[in-house]
C-alpha positions in Angstrom: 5.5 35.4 36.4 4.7 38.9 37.7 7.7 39.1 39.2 11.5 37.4 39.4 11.2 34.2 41.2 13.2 31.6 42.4 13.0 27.8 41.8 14.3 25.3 43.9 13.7 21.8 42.9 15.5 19.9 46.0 12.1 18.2 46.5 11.2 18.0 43.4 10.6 19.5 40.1 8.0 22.0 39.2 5.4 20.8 36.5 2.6 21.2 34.1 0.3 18.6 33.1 -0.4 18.2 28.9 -2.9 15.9 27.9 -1.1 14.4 24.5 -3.9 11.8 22.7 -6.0 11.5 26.0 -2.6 10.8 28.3 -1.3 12.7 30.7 1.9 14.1 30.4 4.3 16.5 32.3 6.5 19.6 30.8 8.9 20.0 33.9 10.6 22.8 35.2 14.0 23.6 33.0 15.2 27.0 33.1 14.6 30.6 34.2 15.3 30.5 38.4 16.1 34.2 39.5 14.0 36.2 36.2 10.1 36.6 36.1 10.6 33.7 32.9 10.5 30.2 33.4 10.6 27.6 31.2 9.0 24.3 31.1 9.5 21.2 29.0 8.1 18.3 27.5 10.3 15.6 25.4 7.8 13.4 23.2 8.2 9.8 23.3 8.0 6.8 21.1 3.7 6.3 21.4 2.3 9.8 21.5 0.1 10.9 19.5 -2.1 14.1 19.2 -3.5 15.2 16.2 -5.5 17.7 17.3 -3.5 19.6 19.4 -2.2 19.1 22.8 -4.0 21.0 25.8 -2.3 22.6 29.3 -3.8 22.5 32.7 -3.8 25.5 35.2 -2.2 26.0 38.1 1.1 24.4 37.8 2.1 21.7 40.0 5.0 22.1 42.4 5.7 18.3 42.6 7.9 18.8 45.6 9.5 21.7 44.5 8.9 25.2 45.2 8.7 28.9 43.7 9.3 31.6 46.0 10.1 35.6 45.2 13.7 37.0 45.8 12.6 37.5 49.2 12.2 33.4 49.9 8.0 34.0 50.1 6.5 31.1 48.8 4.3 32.3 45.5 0.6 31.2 46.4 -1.0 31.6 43.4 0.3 29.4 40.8 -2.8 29.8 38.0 -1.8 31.2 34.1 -4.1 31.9 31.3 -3.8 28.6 28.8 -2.6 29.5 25.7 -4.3 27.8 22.4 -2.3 25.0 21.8 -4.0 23.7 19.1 -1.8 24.0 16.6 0.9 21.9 18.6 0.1 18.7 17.5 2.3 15.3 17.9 3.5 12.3 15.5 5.5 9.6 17.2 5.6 6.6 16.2 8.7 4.2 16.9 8.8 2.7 13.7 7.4 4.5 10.3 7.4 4.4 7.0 6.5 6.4 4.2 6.3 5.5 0.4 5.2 8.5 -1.3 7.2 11.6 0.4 10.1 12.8 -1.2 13.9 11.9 -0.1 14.1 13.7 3.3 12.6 11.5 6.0 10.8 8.9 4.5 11.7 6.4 7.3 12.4 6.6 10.6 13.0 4.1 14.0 13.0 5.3 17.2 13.7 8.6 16.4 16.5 8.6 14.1 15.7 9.0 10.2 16.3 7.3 7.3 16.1 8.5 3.9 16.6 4.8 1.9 14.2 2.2 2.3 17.5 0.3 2.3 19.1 2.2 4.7 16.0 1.3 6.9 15.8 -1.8 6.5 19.7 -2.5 7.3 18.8 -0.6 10.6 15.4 -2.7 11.3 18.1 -5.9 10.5 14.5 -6.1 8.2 14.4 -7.7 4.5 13.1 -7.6 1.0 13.1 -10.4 -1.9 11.7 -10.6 -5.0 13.7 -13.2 -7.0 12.7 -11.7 -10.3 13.0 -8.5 -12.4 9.5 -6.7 -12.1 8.3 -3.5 -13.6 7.2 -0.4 -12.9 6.6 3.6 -13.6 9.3 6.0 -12.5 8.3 9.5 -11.8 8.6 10.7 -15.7 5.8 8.1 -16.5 8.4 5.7 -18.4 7.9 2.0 -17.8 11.3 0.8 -16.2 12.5 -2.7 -14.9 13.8 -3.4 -11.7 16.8 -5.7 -10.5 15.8 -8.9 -8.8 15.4 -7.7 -5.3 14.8 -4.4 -6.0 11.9 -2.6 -4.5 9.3 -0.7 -6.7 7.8 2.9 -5.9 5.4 3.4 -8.3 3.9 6.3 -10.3 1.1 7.0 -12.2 1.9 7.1 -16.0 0.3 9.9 -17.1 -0.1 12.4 -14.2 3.0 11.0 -12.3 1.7 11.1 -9.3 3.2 9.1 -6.5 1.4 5.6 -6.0 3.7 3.9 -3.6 5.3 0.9 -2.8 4.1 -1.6 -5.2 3.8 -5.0 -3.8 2.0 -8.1 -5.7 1.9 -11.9 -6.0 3.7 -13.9 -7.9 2.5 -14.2 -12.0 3.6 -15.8 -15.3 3.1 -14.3 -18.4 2.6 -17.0 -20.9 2.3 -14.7 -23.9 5.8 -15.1 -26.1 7.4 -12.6 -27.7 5.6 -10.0 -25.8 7.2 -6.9 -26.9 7.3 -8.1 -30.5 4.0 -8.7 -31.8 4.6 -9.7 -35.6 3.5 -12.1 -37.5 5.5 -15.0 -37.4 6.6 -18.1 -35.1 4.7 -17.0 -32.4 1.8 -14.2 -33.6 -0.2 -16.0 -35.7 -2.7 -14.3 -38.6 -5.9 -15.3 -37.0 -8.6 -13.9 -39.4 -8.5 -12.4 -42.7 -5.7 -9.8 -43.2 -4.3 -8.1 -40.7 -1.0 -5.8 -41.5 1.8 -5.5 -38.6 4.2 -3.7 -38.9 7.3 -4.0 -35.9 9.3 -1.0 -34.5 6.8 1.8 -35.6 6.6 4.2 -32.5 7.7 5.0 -29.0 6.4 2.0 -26.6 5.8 2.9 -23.0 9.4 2.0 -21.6 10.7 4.3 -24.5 12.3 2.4 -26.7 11.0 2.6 -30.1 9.5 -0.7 -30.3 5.7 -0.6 -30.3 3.9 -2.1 -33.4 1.8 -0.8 -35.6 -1.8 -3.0 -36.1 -3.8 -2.0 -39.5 -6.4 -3.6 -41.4 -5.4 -4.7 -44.8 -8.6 -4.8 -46.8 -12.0 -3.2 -46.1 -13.5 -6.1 -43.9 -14.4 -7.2 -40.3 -12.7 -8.8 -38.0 -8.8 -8.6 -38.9 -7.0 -10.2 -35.8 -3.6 -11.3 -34.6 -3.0 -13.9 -31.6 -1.2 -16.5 -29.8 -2.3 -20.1 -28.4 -1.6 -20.7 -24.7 -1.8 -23.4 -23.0 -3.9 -23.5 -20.3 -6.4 -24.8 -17.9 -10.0 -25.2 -18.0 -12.2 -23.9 -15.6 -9.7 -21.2 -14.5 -9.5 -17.7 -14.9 -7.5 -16.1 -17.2 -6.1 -12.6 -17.7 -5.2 -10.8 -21.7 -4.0 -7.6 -21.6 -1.8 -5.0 -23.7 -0.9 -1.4 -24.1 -2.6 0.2 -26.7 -3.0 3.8 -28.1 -3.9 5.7 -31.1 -2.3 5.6 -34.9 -4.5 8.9 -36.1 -6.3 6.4 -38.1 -8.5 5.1 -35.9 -10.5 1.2 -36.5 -14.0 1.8 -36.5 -14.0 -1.0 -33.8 -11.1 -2.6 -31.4 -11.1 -5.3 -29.3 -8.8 -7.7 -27.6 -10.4 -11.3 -26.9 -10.2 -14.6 -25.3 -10.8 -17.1 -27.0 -11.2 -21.1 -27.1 -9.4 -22.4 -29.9 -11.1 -25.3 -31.6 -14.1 -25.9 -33.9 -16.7 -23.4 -32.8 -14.0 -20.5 -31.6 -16.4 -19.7 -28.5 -15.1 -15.8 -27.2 -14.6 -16.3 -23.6 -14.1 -12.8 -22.8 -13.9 -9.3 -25.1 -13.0 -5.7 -24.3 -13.6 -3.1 -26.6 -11.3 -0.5 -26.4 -11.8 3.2 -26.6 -8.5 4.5 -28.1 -6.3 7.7 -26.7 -3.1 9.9 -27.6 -1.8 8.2 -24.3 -0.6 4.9 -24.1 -3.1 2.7 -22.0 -3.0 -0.5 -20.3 -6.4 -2.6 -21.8 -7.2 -5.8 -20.2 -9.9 -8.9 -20.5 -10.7 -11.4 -17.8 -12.6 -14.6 -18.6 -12.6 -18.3 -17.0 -11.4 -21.0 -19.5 -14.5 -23.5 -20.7 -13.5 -27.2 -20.2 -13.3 -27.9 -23.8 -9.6 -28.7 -23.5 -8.3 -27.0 -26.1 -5.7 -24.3 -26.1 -6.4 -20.7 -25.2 -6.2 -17.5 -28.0 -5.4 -14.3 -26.5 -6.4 -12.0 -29.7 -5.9 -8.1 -30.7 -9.2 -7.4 -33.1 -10.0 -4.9 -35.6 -12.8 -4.1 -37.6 -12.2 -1.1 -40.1 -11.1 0.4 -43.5 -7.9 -0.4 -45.3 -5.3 1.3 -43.5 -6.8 2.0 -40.5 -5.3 0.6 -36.6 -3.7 0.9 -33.6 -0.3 0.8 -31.9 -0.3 -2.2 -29.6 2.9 -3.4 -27.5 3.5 -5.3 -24.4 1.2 -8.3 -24.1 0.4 -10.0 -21.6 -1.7 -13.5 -21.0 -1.6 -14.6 -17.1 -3.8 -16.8 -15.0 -5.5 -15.2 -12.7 -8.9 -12.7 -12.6 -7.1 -9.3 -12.7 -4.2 -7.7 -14.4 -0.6 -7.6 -13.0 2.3 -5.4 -13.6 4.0 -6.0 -17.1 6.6 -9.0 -17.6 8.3 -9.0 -20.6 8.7 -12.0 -22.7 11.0 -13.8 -25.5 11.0 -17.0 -26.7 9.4 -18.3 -23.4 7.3 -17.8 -20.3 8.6 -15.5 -17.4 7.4 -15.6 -14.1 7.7 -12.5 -11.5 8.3 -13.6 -8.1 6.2 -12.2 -5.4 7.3 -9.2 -3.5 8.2 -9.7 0.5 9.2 -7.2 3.0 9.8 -8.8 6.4 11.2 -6.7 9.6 12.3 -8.5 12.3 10.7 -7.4 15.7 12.4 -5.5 18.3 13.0 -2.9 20.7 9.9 -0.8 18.8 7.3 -3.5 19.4 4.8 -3.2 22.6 3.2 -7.4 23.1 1.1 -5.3 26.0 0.0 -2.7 24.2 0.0 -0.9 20.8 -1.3 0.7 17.6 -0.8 0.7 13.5 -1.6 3.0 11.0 -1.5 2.1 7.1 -2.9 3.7 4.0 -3.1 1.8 0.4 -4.3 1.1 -2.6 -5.4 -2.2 -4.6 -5.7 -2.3 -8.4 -8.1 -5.4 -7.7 -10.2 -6.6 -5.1 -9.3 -10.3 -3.3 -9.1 -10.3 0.2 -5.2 -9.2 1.4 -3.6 -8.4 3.8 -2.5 -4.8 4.3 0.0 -5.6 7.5 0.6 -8.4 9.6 2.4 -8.8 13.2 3.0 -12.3 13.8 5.5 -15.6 15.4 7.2 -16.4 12.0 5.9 -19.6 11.5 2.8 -20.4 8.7 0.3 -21.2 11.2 -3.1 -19.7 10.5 -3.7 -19.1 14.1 -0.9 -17.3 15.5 -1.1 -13.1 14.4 -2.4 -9.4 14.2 -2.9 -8.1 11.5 -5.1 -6.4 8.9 -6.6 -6.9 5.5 -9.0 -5.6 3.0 -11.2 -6.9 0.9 -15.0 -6.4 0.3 -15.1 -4.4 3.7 -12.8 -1.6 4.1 -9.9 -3.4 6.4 -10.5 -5.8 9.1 -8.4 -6.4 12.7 -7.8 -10.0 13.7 -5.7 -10.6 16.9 -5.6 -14.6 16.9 -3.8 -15.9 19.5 -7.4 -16.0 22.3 -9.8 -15.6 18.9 -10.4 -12.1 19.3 -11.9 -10.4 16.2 -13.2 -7.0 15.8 -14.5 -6.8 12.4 -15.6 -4.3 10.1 -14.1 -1.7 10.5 -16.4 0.7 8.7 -19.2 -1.8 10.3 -21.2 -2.5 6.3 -19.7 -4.1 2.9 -18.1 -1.3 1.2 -18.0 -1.0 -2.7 -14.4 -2.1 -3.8 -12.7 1.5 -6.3 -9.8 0.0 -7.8 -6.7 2.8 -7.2 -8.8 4.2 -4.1 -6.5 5.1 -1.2 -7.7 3.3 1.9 -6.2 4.6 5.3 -6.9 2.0 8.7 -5.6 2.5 12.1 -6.2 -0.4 14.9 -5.3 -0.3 18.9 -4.8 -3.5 21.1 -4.8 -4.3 24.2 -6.3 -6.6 26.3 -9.7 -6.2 27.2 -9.7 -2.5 25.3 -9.0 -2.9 21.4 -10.2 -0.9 18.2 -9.9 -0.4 14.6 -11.2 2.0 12.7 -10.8 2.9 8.8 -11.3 6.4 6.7 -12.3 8.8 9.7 -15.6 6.5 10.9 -15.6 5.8 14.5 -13.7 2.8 15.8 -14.9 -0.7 16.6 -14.1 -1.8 20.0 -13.7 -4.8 21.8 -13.4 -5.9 25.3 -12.3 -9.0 25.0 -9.3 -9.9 27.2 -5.9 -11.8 25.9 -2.5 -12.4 27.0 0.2 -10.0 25.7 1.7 -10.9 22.8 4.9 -11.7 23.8 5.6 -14.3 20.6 5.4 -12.2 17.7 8.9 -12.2 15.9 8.3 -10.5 12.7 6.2 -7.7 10.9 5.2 -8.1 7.0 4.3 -5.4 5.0 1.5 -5.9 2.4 1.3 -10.1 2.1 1.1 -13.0 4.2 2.0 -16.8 4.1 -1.2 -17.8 5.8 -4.5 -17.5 4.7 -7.3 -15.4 5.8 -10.3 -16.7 7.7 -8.3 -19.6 8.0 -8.9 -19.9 4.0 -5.6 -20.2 2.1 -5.8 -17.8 -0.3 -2.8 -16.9 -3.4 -0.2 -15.0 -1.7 -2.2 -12.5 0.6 -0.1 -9.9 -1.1 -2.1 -6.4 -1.7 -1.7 -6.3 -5.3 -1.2 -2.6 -5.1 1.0 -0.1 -3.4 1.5 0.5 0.5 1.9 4.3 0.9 2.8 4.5 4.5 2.6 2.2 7.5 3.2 3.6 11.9 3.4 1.4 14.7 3.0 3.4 18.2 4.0 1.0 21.2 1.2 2.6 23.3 -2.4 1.9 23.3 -3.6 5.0 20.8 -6.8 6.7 21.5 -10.2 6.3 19.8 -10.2 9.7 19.1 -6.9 9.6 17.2 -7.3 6.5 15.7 -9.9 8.3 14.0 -8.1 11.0 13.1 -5.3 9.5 11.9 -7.6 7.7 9.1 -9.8 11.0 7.7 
C-alpha cells in the first residue's frame, strides 16, 4: 500500500483471487494491519495443479472485510500491478510416486513424505508380492537377485541410468544349468567340436563364472545346446549374455531349433559381439513336429576363436524376460503385484492420473488400474498401452475414450511413455506425450465402488480379452493421482 493501513476482518477476510490449473482460488488476508505491508496467503491442497504458473487478479476483494487508513477512511482504490507469476508453479497430488528420483521424497500421501517404497506402502496399508527371487541391475550395472517379495528398481547396465520400477509377468526358464554352460549332463556337443571351457571371466553378476565358447578345429558350425521340452505351435524365447573373447568367430549365432530328423532352425540371431556384456535373444513359434526343442549357441570360425557366453535362458513366450537362474531344474519367477488399498486420497466424483513408463516389449498392458477388487472385466479405470500410446477405459456405464494420441503409434522398446487422464462425469480426457487430450461427454455415476489401485498389471483382461498377466513388462517410473478434475491444459502439460 501507499500508505499504513488498517485491516479489519470482522466481516470478513480480505482476498485475492489465483487461478491455479483453470480454478479459482483465494490467498486471504494474513498479516501486516497497522504498516503499508500486507500479506496474503494461499495454502495448496491435495488436486492442484499448475504447471505453467499460477496468475493473480486485480483489485483485491474485501470479502466483507475492510482496509481503511490510520485515520478509519475506507481505501477506495484497491487495484496493484500483477507481478509475473510464472515461475510459481504447483504439484499436488494426494498420492505419488516416484521410481527414479533419488532417496529424498520419492513418495508421498497427502502431504507427508516417504522416502521407502516400503515405508509408503505401510502408510497406504498397500502391498507388494512376488513369491520368487527375480533379478535385476543395481546402480553399478551389476546383475543382483532380489529376495522373494522384494521390489526391483532397475538400471541400465552400461550407462546406469535409472529405469524404474520393474514389474513383469510370471516366466519359467526351462534352460538347466543356466549359469554353467559345459559340456556335460545337460549342454550337449551339438555339432562338430566345440571347446568350453567353465569359470573363464567375470559374468554380469560378478562372479567369475562366465564361460568361454571356442571353436576347436577350422570348420563351420561348432555349437553347444540343450533339449527342452516344449509345445508346438507356441512361441518360444532363447536368450544369453554374450561378449567378446579378443578372438572374435567369424560368425555367431544362437538358434532354435526342432530336434529330430531334418533339424529345421525355427529361429536365429546373429550376434554382433562387444567389450560389454550384452543380453542376445531369439524368438520363434515351435513347428508341430512334436519333437523336443534345441536352444543352441553357434560358431563358425578358426581354431581358437569364440565368445564368452553365460546366463541362458529358454522361456515360452515372444519376448525376453529378466534373467532366472537355473540348476538342475526349471525355476519359475512369480509375477510382480503392487496393490494399494483405496482411501481417504481417492475422488469416485472426480479425479486425474499421471504415469510415465517403459516396456521392453510390446503386448497390450496395463500401465494403472483403479478398480472394485474383484476379476470382473467390467468393473474399472484404468490405462494401458499397447500398439497405441495408452488408452482410458472407465467401465462401469461403457464409457471409452480411446486413443489417446488419436493414430497407431510405432511400438520403441525402452521408450518412456508419459499419459495423464481426467474423469468425470459427462467431462473426461486423456491425453499422452504433450498431444491434446481426448474428451468425452459421456455421463456416469461416480465411482463410489472402487476398493483398490494396481500399479503396472491387471487380473482381467483388456477389451474384455484375457490376456497373460496384464503386467507392463517394463519399469513404472512415476505414477500421481489428483482427487480433482485436472485441466486439459495441464493434462497436457504434465505428459510433454
Amino acid at each position: 500500500m501507499n500508505e499504513a493501513v488498517t485491516v479489519n476482518t470482522g466481516g470478513g477476510t480480505p482476498r485475492i483471487a489465483v487461478n491455479v490449473g483453470g480454478v479459482t482460488r483465494y490467498a486471504s488476508y494474513s498479516a501486516g494491519t497497522g504498516t503499508s505491508t500486507l500479506t496474503f496467503t494461499y495454502s495448496a491442497q491435495a488436486g492442484d495443479l499448475d504447471l505453467d504458473g499460477v496468475t493473480l487478479s486485480s483489485p483485491l476483494d474485501l470479502n466483507g472485510g475492510t482496509i481503511t487508513d490510520l485515520n478509519g477512511n475506507p481505501e477506495t482504490d484497491l487495484t496493484f500491478s500483477v507481478p509475473n507469476t510464472s515461475g510459481i508453479k504447483v504439484d499436488y497430488p494426494s498420492l505419488s510416486m516416484d521410481f527414479t528420483a533419488d532417496a529424498d521424497g520419492q513418495y508421498t500421501l497427502s502431504g507427508t513424505t516417504y522416502n521407502s517404497l516400503s515405508a509408503f506402502l505401510t502408510a497406504t496399508s498397500g502391498t507388494f508380492t512376488r513369491n520368487s527371487i527375480a533379478t535385476y541391475y543395481d546402480a553399478a550395472g551389476v546383475l543382483q537377485t532380489a529376495s522373494a517379495n522384494q521390489p526391483r528398481f532397475d538400471y541400465a547396465p552400461v550407462t546406469h541410468a535409472a529405469k524404474g520400477f520393474l514389474i513383469e509377468e510370471s516366466r519359467t526358464n526351462l534352460t538347466l544349468n543356466s549359469d554353467d554352460i559345459i559340456i556335460g549332463p545337460n549342454w550337449l556337443n551339438m555339432f562338430r567340436s566345440p571347446v568350453v571351457t567353465s569359470n573363464q571371466t567375470t559374468a554380469p553378476d560378478g562372479t567369475m563364472t562366465a564361460e568361454h565358447m571356442y571353436c576347436g578345429t577350422t570348420d563351420t558350425q561348432h555349437s553347444v545346446g540343450q533339449f527342452t521340452n516344449a509345445t508346438d505351435g507356441l512361441a518360444y524365447t532363447f536368450s544369453a549374455f554374450v561378449k567378446t573373447a579378443g578372438d572374435d568367430p567369424t560368425l555367431a549365432r544362437i538358434q532354435l531349433q526342432e530336434h529330430g530328423n531334418d533339424y529345421t532352425v525355427y529361429g536365429s540371431t546373429t550376434i554382433t559381439l562387444t567389450s560389454d556384456w550384452q543380453r542376445v535373444s531369439v524368438t520363434a513359434t515351435k513347428g508341430t513336429d512334436g519333437n523336443p526343442l534345441r536352444s543352441l549357441f553357434k560358431i563358425d570360425g578358426n581354431a581358437g576363436s569364440g565368445l564368452y557366453i553365460w546366463g541362458a535362458q529358454t522361456e515360452q513366450g515372444a519376448f525376453a524376460t529378466s534373467y532366472i537362474p537355473t540348476t538342475s531344474s526349471a525355476v519359475t519367477r512369480q509375477k510382480d503385484v503392487t496393490t494399494i488399498p483405496i482411501l481417504g486420497w481417492f475422488n469416485p466424483a472426480e479425479g486425474g492420473a499421471f504415469a510415465a513408463w517403459n516396456k521392453f516389449a510390446n503386448p497390450n498392458t496395463v500401465i494403472f488400474e483403479f478398480k472394485n477388487g474383484s476379476t470382473s472385466t467390467s468393473d474399472r479405470l484404468n490405462v494401458f498401452s499397447g500398439a497405441r500410446k495408452a488408452r482410458l477405459q472407465i467401465v462401469p456405464q461403457g464409457v471409452t475414450v480411446i486413443d489417446s494420441s488419436g493414430t497407431y503409434v510405432p511400438f520403441v522398446a525402452d521408450n518412456t511413455v508419459k499419459a495423464a487422464l481426467a474423469y468425470k462425469s459427462g467431462d473426461s480426457a486423456v491425453t499422452a506425450d504433450g498431444v491434446a487430450p481426448l474428451t468425452s461427454s459421456t455421463s456416469f455415476s461416480p465411482i463410489s465402488n472402487y476398493t483398490e489401485l494396481n500399479l503396472g498389471r491387471t487380473n482381467n483382461g483388456i477389451y474384455g480379452n484375457p490376456i497373460s498377466s496384464g503386467a507392463v513388462n517394463g519399469h513404472l517410473q512415476s505414477f500421481k493421482y489428483y482427487p480433482a478434475r485436472v485441466a486439459n491444459s495441464q493434462l497436457q502439460l504434465l505428459t510433454q
